[in-house]
SELO-704762 format. One record per residue: x, y, z of N, C-alpha, C in turn; residue in three letters. Coordinates in pm, whole numbers, padded with zeros to 5 digits, always signed. Each point is the difference from the previous one (the first is absolute). Layout:
<recs>
XYZXYZXYZAla ...
</recs>
This chain:
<recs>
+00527-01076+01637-00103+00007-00102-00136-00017+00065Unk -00084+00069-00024-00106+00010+00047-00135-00047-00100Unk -00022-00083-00031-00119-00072-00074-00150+00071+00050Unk -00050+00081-00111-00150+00050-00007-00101-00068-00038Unk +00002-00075-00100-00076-00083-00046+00062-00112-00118Unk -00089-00040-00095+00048-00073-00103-00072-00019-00111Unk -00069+00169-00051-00038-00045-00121+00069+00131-00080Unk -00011+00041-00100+00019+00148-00035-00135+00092-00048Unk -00007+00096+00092-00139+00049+00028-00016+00138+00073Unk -00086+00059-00047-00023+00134+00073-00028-00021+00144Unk -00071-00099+00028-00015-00032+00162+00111-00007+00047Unk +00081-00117-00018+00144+00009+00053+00098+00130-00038Unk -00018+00071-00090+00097+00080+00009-00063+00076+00069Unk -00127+00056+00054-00031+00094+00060+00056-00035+00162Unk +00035-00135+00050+00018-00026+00162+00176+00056-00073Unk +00074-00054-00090+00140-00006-00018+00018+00173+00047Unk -00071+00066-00060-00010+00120+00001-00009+00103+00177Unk -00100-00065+00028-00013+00045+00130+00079-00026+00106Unk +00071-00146-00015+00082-00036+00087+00151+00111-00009Unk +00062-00013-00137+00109+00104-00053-00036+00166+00072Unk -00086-00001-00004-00048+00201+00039+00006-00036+00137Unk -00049-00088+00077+00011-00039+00154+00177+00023+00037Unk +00014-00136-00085+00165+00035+00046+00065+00116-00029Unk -00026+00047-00120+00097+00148-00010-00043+00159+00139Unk -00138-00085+00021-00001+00171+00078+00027-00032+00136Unk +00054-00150+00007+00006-00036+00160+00157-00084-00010Unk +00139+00070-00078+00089-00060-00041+00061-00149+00137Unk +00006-00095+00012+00065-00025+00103+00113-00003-00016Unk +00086-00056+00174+00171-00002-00056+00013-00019-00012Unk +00118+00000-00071+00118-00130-00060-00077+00019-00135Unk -00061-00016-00045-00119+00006-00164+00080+00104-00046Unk +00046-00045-00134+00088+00090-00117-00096+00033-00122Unk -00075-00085-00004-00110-00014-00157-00129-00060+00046Unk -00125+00008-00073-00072-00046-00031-00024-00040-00111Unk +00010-00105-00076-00035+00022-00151-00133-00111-00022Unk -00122+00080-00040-00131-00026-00023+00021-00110-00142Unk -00096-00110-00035+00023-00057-00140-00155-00070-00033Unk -00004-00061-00063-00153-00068-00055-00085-00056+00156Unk +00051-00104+00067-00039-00060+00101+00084+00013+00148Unk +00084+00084-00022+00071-00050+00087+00073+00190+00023Unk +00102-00006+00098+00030+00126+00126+00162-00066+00030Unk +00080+00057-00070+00156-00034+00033+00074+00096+00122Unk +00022-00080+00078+00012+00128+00146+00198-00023-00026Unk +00064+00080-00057+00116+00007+00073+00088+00067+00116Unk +00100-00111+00072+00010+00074+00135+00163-00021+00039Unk +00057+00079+00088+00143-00004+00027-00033-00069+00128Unk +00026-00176-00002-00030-00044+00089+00096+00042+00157Unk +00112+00093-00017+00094+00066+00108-00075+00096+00047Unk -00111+00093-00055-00096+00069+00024-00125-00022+00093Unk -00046-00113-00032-00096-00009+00034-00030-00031+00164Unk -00098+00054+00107+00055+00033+00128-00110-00107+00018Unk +00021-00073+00208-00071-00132+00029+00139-00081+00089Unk -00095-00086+00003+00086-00095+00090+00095-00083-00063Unk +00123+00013+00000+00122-00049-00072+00040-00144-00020Unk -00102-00057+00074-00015-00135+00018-00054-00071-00075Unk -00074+00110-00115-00140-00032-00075+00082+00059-00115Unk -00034-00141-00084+00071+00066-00168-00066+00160-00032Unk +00046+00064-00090-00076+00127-00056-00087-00056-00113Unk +00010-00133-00033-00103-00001-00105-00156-00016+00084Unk +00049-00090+00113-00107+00005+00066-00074+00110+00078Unk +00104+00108+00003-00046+00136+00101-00114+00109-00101Unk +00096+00026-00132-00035-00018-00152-00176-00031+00008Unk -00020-00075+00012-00099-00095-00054-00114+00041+00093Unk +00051-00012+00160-00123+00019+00079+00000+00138-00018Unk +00064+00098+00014-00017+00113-00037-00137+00058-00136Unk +00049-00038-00056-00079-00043-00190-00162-00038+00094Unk -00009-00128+00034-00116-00032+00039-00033+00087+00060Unk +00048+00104+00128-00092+00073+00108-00026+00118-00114Unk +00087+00039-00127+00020+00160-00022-00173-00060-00129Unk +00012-00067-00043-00120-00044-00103-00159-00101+00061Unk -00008+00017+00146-00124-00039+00085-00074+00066-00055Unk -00144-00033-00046-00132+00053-00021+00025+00090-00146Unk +00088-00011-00065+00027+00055-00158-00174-00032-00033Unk -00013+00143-00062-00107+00030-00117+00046+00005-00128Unk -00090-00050-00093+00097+00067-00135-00052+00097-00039Unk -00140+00054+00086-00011+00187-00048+00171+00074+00080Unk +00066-00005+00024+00148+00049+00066+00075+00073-00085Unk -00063-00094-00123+00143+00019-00134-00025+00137-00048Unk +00092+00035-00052-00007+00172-00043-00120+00025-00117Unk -00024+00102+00019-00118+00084-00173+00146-00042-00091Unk -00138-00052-00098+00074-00023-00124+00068+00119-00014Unk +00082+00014-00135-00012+00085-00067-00017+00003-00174Unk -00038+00069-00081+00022+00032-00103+00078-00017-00090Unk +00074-00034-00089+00103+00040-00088-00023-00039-00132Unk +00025+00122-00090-00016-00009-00167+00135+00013-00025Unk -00011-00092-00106+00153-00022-00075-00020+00025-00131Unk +00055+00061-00098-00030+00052-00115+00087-00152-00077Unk -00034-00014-00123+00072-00130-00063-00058+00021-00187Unk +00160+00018-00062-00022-00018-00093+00008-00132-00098Unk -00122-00061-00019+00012-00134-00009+00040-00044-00181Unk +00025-00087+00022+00021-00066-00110+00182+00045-00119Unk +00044-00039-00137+00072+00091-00040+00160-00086+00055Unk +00090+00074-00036+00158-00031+00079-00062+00001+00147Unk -00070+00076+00088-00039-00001+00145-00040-00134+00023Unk -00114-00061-00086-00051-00066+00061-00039-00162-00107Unk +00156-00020-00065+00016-00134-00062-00073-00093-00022Unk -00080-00044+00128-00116-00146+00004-00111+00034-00012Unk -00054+00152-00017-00182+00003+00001+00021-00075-00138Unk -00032-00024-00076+00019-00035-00119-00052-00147+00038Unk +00099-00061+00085+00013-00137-00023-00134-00028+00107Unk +00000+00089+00105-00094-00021+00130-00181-00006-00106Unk -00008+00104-00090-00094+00028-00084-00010-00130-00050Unk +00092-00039-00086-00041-00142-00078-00048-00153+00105Unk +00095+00037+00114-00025-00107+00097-00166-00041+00031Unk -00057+00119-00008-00142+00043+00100-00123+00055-00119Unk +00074-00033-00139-00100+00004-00112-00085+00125+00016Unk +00092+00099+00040-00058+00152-00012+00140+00119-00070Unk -00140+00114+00019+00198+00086-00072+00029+00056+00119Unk +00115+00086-00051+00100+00054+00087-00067+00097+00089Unk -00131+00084-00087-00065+00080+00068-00098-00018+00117Unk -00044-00134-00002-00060-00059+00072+00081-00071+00143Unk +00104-00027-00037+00122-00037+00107-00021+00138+00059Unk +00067+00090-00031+00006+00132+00051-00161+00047+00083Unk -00080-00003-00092-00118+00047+00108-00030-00067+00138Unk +00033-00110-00036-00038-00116+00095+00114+00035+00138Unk +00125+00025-00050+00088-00004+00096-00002+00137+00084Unk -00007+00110-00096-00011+00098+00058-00135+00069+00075Unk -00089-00100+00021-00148+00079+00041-00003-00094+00122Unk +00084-00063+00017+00011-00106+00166+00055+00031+00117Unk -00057+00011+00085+00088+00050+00155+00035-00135+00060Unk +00169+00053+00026+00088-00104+00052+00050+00013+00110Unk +00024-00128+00054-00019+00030+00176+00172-00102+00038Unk +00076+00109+00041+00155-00033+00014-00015-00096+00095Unk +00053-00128+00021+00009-00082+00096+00109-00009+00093Unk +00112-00007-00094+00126+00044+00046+00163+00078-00101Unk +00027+00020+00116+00147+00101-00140+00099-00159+00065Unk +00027-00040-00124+00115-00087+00046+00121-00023-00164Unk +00080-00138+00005+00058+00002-00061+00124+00100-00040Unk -00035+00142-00026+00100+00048-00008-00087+00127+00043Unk +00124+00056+00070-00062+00201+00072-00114+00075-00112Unk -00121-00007+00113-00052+00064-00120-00147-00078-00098Unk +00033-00142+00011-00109-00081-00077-00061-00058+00044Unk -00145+00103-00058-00167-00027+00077-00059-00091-00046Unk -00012-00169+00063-00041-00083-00102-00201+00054+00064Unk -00109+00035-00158-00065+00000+00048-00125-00080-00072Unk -00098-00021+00110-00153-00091-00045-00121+00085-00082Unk -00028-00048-00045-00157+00072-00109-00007-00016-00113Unk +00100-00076-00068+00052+00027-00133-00132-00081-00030Unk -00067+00034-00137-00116-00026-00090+00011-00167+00006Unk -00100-00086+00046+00007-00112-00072+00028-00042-00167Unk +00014+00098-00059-00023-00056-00126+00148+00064-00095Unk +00087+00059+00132+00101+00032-00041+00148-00083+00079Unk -00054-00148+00074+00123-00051+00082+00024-00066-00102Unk +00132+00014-00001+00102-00012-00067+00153-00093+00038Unk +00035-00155-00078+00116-00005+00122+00107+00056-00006Unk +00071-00007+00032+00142+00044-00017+00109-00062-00117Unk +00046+00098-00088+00101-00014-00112+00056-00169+00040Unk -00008-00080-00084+00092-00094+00025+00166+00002+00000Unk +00044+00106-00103+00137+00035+00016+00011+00160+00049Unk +00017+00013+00149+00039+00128+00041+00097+00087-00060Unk -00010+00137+00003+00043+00093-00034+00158+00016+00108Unk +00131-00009-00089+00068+00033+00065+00011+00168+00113Unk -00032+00075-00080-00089+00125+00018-00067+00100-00045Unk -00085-00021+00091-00103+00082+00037-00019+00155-00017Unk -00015+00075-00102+00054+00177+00069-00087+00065+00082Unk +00035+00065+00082-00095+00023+00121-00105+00097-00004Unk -00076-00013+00095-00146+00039-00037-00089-00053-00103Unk +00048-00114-00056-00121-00069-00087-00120-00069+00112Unk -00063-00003-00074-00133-00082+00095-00029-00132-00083Unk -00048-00067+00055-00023-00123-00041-00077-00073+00080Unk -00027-00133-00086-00133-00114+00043+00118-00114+00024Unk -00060-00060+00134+00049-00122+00039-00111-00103+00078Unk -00015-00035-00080-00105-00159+00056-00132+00094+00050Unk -00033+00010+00112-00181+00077-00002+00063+00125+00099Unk +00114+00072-00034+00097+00106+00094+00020+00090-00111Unk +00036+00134+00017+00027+00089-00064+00088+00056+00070Unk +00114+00104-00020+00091+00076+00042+00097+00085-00093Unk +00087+00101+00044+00081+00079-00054+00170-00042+00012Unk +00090-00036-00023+00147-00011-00013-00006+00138+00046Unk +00102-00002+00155+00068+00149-00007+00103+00048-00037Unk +00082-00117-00025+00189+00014-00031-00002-00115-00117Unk +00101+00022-00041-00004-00088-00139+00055-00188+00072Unk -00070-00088-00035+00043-00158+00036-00063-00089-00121Unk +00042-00123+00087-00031-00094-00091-00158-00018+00031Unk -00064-00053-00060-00154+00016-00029-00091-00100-00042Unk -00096-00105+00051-00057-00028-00138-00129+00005+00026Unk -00076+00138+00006-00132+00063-00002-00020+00022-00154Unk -00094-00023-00053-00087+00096-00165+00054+00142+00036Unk +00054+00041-00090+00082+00173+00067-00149+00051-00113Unk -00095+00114+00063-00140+00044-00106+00043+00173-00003Unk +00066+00005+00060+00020+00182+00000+00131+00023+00104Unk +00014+00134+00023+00106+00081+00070-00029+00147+00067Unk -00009+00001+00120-00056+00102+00039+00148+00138+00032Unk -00003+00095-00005+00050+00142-00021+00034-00025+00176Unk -00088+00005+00098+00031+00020+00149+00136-00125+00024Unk +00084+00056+00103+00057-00086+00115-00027-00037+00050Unk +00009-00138-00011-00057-00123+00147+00055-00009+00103Unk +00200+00036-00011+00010+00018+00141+00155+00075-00015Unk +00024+00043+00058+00057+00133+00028+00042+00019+00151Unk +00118-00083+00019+00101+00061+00095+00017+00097+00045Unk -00015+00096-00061+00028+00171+00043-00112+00035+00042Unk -00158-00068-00013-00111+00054+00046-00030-00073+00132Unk -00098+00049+00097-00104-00054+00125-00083+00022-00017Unk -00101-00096-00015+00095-00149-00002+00041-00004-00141Unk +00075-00111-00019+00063-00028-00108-00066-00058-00090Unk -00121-00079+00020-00069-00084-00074-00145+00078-00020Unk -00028-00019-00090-00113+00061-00056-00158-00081+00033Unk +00014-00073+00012-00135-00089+00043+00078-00079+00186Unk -00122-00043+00047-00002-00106+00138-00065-00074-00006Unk -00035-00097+00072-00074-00087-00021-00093+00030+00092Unk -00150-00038-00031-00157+00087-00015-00031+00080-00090Unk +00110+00098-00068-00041+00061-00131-00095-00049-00110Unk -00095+00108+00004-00079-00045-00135+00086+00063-00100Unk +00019-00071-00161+00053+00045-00088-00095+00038-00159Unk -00018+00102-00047-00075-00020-00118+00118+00090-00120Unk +00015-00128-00129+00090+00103-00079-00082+00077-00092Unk +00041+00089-00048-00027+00088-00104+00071-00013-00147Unk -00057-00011-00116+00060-00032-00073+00017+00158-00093Unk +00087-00018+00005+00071+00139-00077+00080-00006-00161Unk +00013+00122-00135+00036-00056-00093+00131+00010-00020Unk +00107-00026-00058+00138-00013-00051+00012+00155+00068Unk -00017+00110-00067+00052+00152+00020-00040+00015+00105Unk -00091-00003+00114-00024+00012+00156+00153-00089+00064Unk +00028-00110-00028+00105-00075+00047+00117+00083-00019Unk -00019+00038-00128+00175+00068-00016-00015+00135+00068Unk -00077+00101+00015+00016+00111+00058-00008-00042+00164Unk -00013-00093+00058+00001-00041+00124+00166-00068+00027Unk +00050-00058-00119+00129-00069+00002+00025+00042-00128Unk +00102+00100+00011+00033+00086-00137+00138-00084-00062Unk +00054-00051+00109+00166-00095+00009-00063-00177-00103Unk -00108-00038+00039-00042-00107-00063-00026-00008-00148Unk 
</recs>
């Protein structure tokens, strides 16, 4: 495990960032994964792999390796953002809690919605389950905590508010985000490359779309 910093922050995710693009375009051996997260750089490795003096654990070979491959890290390194619009039809059977998120925050539903959908969101990391972009930007005036009694499940592709985080469910689970809408796109998709629809550095902005845009996009729903 590789520790970046310790707050949650665009500064730190921007080094988390640069360090991850370092390692991927400079894979070392024995290294099976990288997996990038809020503060921190999970290096996994087949310690039978990893080449050095045999005398010397591999966590330790591991490690100095890590230190020489991340010397003089910039966090201009990290990749161009990118873009991504997500269409979301909010509120309704889709989206159960605007309702309650509205009453929470002594505004209406329409105002939830403008607020949520006119914000660019900045993916920190895909974790939890394949696929889920927990991300930062969400409106101060829309954090929200989390359901006290979770949702056994979840149906997938809802989006939802969790504490000052926003994100999409890609597969149906247990849950306990404000579910505010349901977006028409796949979040992640096995059969595609990549499989996941967002990374982490992604900027995210949704689009809010009405009932009949949703169904001619998901005619099966």
């Amino acid at each position: 495990m590789i520790t970046l910093g310790r707050t949650i922050d665009e500064a730190t995710h921007r080094v988390v960032r640069a360090a991850s693009a370092r390692l991927d375009a400079a894979p070392l051996a024995g290294v099976i994964d990288v997996v990038p997260a809020f503060v921190s750089i999970a290096v996994h490795y087949d310690p039978a792999a990893v080449p050095g003096d045999p005398t010397v654990p591999p966590f330790e070979r591991v490690a100095a390796a890590l230190r020489q491959a991340l010397a003089d890290l910039r966090p201009d390194e990290a990749r161009e953002a990118r873009l991504v619009e997500i269409p979301v039809c909010y509120g309704g059977d889709l989206g159960p809690d605007l309702e309650e998120v509205a009453r929470r925050h002594a505004m209406s539903t329409g105002e939830v919605v403008r607020l949520h959908s006119n914000a660019v969101y900045l993916v920190y990391m895909v974790g939890f389950m394949p696929g889920f972009a927990y991300m930062g930007g969400l409106p101060a005036k829309l954090v929200t905590p989390r359901r006290s009694s979770p949702r056994a499940a979840v149906p997938a592709r809802s989006v939802g508010i969790g504490g000052e985080q926003t994100g999409v469910y890609p597969m149906e689970s247990p849950g306990g985000w404000n579910l505010i809408g349901r977006t028409p796109l796949e979040i992640f998709d096995a059969s595609r490359k990549p499989a996941t629809l967002l990374s982490a550095g992604d900027r995210v902005r949704f689009r809010a779309i009405p009932l009949e845009e949703y169904r001619a996009l998901r005619p099966e729903s």
